[in-house]
N, C-alpha and C positions, 0 to 999 in steps of 0.2 A: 448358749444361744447367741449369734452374732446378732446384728445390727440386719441384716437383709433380711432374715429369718424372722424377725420379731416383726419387721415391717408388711414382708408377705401375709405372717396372720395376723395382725392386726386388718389389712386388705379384706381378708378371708371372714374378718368376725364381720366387719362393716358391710359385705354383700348376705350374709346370713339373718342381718337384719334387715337387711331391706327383702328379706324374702319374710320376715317375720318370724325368723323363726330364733327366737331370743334365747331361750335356753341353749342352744347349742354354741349360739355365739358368747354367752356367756361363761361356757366350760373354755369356751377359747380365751378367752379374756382375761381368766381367773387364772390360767397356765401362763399368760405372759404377766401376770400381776406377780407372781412367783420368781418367773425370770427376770422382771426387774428388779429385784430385791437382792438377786441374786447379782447382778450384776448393773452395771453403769452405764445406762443407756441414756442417749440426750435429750435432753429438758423439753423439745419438742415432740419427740416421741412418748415417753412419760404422761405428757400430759395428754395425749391423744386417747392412750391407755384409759386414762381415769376418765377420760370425757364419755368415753365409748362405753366404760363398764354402770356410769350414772346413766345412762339413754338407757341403755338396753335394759336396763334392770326396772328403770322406770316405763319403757315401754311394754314389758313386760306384765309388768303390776295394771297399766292398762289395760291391755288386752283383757286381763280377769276378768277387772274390776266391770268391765265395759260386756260383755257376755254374764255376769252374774243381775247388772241392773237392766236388760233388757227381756232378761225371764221376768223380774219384778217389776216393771213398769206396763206388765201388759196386765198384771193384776192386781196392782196401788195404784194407787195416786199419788204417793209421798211414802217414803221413810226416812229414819235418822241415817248420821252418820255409825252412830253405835251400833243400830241394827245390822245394818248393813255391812259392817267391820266383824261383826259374831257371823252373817248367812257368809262372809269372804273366808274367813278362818274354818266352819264348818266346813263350805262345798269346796273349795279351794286350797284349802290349807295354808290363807295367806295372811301371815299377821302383820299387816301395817298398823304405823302411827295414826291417830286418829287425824291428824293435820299434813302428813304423807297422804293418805287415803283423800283428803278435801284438793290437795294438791291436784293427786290425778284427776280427780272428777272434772274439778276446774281445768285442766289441761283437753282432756275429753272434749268437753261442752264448748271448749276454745276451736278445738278441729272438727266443731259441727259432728261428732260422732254421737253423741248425745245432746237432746234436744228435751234439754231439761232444766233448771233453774236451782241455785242454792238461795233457800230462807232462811234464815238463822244455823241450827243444826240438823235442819233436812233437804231430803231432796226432794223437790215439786218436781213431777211429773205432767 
């Protein structure tokens, strides 16, 4: 893969996120993570790559995370992070770090997407 090629999807992965749709930008992402391995591509590019493959991966884990606590908030008023890390892995199939998972939430409640509060190791609703 050249140098124009990698740059077009990388383009390609970054307009696929901004439509949300992270999984697909992610197989894009994961196919140039390959081709830079494979080959020598520049330190600007590179790091594009890995910036692109941390967002979307965490915007991704978002998205769950942020549809699994809005089922629950209409019927708590608080749960942990534990719990909540077991209802992600159950309906989700999504096993984050307990302190990945506190990450997102905090990033969430940052962009006003959730309108909720961390106490200790839960989340007030």
């Amino acid at each position: 893969m050249d140098a124009n090629d990698f740059v077009k999807d990388l383009t390609d992965a970054q307009e696929l996120m901004r439509d949300e749709k992270y999984i697909d930008a992610l197989v894009i992402l994961n196919k140039l993570k390959e081709a830079d391995k494979a080959g020598e591509f520049d330190y600007n590019l590179t790091h594009k790559l890995y910036q692109l493959i941390s967002n979307s991966q965490s915007l991704f884990n978002q998205q769950r995370v942020l549809s699994v606590v809005k089922i629950i908030s209409q019927k708590q008023k608080s749960i942990s992070f534990i719990a909540l890390n077991t209802i992600l892995k159950e309906q989700e199939d999504v096993e984050l770090d307990e302190l990945i998972l506190r990450r997102e939430v905090e990033i969430l409640i940052l962009r006003s997407l959730l309108a909720c509060k961390i106490e200790g190791n839960d989340l007030v609703f």
